[in-house]
C-alpha positions as CSV (number, residue, x, y, z in Angstrom):
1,X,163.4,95.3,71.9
2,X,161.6,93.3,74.5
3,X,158.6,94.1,76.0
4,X,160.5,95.1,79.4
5,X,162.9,96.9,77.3
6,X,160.0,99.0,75.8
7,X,158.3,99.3,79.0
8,X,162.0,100.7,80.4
9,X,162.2,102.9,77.5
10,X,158.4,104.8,77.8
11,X,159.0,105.2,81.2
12,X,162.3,107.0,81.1
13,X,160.2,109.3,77.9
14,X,157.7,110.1,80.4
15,X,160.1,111.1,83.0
16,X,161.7,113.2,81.0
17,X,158.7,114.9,79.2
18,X,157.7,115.4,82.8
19,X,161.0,117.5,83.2
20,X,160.5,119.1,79.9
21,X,157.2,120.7,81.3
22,X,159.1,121.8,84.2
23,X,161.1,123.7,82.5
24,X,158.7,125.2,79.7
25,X,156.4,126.3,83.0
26,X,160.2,128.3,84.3
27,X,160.2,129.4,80.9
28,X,156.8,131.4,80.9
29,X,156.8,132.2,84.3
30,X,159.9,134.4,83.3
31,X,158.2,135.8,80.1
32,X,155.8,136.9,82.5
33,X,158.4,138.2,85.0
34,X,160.1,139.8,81.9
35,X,157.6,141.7,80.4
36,X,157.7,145.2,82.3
37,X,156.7,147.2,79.0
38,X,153.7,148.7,78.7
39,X,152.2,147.2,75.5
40,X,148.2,147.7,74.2
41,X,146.1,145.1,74.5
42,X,146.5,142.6,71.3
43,X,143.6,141.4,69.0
44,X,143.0,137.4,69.3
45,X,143.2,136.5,65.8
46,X,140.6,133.6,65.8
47,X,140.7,130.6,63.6
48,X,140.2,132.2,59.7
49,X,142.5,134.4,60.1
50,X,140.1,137.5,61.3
51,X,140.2,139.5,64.6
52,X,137.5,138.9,67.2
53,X,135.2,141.2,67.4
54,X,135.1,141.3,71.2
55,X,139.2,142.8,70.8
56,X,139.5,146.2,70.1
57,X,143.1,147.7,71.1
58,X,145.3,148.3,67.8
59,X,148.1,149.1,69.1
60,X,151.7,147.2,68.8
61,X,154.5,147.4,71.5
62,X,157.6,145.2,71.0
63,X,157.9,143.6,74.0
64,X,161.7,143.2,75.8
65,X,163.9,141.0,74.2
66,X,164.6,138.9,77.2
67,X,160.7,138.4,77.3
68,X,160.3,137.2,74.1
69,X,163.2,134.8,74.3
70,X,161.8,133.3,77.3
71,X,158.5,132.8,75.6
72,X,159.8,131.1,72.3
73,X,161.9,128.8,75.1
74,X,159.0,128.1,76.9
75,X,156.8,127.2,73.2
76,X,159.9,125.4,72.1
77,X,160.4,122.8,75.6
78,X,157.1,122.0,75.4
79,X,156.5,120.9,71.7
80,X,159.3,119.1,72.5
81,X,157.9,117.8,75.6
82,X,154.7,116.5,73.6
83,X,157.1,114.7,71.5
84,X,158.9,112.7,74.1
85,X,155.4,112.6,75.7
86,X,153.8,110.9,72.3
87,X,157.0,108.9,72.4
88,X,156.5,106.9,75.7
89,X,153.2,106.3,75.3
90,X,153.5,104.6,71.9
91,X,156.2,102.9,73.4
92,X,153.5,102.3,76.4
93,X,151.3,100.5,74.0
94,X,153.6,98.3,72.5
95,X,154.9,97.2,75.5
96,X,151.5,96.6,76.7
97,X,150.3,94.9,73.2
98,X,147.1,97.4,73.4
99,X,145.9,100.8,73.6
100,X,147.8,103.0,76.4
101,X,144.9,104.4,78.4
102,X,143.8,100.9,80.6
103,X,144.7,102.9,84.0
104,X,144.8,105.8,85.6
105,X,148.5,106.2,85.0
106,X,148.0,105.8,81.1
107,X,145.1,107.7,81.2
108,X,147.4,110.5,83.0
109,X,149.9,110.6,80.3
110,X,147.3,110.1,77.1
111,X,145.8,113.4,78.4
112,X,147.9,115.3,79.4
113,X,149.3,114.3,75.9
114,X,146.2,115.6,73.8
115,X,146.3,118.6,76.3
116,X,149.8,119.4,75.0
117,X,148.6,118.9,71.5
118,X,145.9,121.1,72.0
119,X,147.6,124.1,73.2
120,X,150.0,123.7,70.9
121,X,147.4,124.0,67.5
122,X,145.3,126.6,69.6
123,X,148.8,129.3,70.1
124,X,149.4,128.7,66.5
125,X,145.5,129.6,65.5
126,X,144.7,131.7,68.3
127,X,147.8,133.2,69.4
128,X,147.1,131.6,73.0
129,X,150.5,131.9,74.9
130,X,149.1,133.8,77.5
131,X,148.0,130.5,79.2
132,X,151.3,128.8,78.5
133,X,152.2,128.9,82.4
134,X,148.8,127.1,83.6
135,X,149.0,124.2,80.8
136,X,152.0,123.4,81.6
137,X,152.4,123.6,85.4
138,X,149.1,121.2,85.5
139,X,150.8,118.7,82.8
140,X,153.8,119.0,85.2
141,X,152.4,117.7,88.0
142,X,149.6,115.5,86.7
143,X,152.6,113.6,84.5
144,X,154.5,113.9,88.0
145,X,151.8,112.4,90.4
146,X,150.8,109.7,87.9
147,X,154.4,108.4,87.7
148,X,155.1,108.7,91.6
149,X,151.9,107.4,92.8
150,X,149.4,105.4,90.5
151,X,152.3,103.7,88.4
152,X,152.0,100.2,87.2
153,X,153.8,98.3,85.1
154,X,152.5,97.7,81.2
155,X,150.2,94.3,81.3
156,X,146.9,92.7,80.0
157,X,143.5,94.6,80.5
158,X,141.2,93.4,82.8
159,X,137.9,91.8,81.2
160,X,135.7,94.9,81.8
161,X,137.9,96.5,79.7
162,X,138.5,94.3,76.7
163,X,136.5,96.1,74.8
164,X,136.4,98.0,71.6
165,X,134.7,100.7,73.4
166,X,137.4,101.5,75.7
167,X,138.9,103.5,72.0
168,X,135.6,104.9,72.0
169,X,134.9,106.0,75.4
170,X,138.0,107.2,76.4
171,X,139.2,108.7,73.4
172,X,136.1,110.9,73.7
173,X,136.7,111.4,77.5
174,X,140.3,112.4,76.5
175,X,139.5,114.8,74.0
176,X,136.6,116.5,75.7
177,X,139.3,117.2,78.9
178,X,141.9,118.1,76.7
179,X,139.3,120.9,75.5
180,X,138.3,121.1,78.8
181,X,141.6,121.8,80.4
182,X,142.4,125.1,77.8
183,X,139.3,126.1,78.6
184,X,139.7,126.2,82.5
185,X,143.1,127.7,82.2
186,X,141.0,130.8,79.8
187,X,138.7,131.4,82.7
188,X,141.5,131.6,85.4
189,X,143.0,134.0,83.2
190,X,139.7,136.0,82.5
191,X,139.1,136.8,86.3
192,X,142.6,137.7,86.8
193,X,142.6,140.0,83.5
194,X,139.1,141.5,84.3
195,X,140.0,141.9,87.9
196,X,142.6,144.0,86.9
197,X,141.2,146.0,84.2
198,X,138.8,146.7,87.1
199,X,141.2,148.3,89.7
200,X,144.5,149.5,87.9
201,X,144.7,152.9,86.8
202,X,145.6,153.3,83.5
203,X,149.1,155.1,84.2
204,X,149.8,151.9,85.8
205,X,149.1,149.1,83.7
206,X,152.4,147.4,83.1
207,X,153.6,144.4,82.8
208,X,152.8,140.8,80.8
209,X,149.3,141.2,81.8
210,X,148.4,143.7,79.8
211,X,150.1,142.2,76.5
212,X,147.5,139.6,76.7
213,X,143.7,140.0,75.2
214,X,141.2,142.3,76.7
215,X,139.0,140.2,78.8
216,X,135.8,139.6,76.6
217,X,138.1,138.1,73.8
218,X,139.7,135.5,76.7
219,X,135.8,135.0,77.6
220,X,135.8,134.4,73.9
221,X,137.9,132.0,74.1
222,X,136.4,129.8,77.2
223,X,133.5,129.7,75.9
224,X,134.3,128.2,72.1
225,X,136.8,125.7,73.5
226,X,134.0,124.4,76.0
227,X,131.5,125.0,72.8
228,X,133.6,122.7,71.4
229,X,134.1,119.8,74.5
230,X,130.6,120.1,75.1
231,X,129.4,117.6,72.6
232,X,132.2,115.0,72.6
233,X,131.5,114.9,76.4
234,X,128.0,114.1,75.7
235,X,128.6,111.5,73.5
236,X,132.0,109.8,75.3
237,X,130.0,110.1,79.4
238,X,126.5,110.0,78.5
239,X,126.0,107.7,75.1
240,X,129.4,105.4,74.5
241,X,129.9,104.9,78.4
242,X,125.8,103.2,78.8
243,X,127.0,101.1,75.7
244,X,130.2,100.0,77.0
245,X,128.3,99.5,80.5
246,X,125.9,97.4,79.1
247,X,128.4,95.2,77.2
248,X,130.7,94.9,80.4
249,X,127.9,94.6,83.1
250,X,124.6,94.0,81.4
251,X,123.0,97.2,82.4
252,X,123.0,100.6,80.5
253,X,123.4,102.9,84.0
254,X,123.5,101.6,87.3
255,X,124.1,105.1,89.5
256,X,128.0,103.4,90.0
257,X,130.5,106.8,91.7
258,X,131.9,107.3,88.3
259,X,128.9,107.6,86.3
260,X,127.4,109.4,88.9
261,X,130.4,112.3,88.6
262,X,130.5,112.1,85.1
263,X,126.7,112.9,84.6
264,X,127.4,116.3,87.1
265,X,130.1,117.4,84.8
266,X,128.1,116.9,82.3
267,X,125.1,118.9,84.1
268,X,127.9,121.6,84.9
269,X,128.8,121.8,81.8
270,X,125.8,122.4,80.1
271,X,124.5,124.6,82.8
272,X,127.7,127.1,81.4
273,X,126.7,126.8,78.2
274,X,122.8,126.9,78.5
275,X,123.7,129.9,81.0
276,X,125.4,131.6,77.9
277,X,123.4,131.2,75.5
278,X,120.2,132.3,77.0
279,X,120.7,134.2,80.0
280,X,123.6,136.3,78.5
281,X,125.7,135.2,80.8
282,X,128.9,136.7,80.7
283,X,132.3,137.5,82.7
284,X,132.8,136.5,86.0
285,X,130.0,134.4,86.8
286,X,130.6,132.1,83.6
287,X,134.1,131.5,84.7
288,X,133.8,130.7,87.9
289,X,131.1,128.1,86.6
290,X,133.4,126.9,84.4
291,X,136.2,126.1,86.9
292,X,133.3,124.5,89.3
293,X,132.3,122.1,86.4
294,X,136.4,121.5,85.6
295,X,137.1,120.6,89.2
296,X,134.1,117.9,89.0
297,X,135.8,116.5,86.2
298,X,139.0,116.3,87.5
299,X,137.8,114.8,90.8
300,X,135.6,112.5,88.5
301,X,138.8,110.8,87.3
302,X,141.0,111.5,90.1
303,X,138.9,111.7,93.5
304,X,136.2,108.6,92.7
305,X,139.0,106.4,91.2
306,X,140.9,106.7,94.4
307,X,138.8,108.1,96.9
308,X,135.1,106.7,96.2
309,X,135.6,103.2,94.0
310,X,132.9,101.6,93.0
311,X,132.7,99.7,89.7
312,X,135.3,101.9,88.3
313,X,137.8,101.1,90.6
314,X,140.0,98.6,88.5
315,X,141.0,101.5,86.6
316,X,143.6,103.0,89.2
């Protein structure tokens, strides 16, 4: 195949991963809609195999049969979404002759990519369906955005980017979001969960919400998947970024918009997990710093590529 041929060919891939999503998102939303049992809360089974201690409901309700259909639907289009997805970005590489995340459209796919990925190994570990709907509406329409308006056509890198450490960087930036993302979708799902278990009466509690982990084990879960982030963050925004800088430009940190954002993600970041660990924070006030420190990052790669520019700026 030629180069435009391949070029052709990961487009169409991402198009239809894109509608893929779609349809997984249709596919929990319905589980959700379906689920009018009244099941227990469920343990979180964490990775080892043994229950989190912050779980403590026992008990086992089959859920409807329509629900659990449209669940394993919704799991099924979007493994097969990541496929397609993994597919046109290879494909994205080879047409390009290089590594597939040189602009913000490559960068779009590439994480939502290792997003999907990530979800995926986390339900299978963690039993982490319940945030099925959020990951794949935001792949939807970052993979949908990215194609209608950032979208350029597989070329050369520019010289700041020739690097080696573009691997390095932005594999670690990728990662660290990936994380990142799982962990914002958690929190959302905390403050709706704890809300509720808040201000429905017991006799009342139906419905897909309630067949999802008690709220401290979906706290649990936040704060181990940004536990995780955390440190690749550190070392992709804070350590491998000055490096590249310094090879590209001549200086280690220079205060451009990008490095700017990424060093108040970072301070977000760490001001959840520093909150955590010593202040006991815990609940609502974690998640809701959690979410503040995800929005930076997303406008980090979204608002200051397109909004702010800077030194950065060749990367839309």
């Amino acid at each position: 195949m030629t180069v435009e041929q391949l070029g052709q060919v990961s487009n169409y891939c991402v198009a239809s991963a894109t509608g893929l999503l779609a349809l997984a998102f249709v596919a929990y939303v319905a589980q959700w809609a379906f689920a009018r049992s009244v099941p227990a809360d469920r343990d979180l089974v964490m990775a080892g195999g043994a229950p989190d201690t912050a779980g403590t409901a026992t008990d086992t309700v089959d859920l409807p049969d329509t629900s659990d259909i449209s669940g394993s639907i919704g799991f099924s289009l979007t493994a097969l979404a990541t496929v397609v997805l993994l597919t046109g970005v290879v494909l994205r590489g080879l047409a390009a002759e290089r590594v597939p995340w040189g602009n913000m459209y490559e960068f779009g796919c590439i994480a939502i990519l290792f997003a999907m990925v990530a979800y995926l190994g986390l339900e299978r570990v963690w039993d982490i369906d319940w945030v099925g709907p959020i990951i794949t509406g935001f792949g939807t329409v970052v993979l949908g955005s990215t194609m209608l308006f950032v979208y350029v056509p597989p070329g050369p890198l520019v010289p700041a980017l020739d690097s080696y450490w573009l691997v390095i960087h932005v594999l670690g930036a990728i990662i660290s979001g990936a994380a990142f993302l799982v962990g914002a979708a958690a929190s959302i799902l905390y403050l709706i969960k704890a809300r509720a278990e808040r201000l429905t009466p017991e006799g009342e509690r139906t419905g897909f919400l309630w067949r999802i982990p008690a709220s401290p084990v979906i706290d649990q879960v936040a704060y181990r998947v940004h536990a995780f982030a955390f440190p690749i963050w550190t070392f992709a925004a804070l350590i491998a970024g000055p490096i590249w800088a310094q090879a590209a430009w001549g200086r280690y940190w220079g205060w451009d918009a990008k490095e700017v954002w990424a060093f108040i993600t970072w301070v977000f970041y760490a001001a959840y997990l520093h909150a955590r660990a010593t202040a006991g924070w815990r609940g609502k006030a974690a998640a809701i710093l959690a979410l503040a420190a995800f929005a930076t990052f997303v406008f980090n790669f979204v608002g200051v590529n397109l909004f702010v520019g800077g030194l950065h700026s060749y990367a839309k």
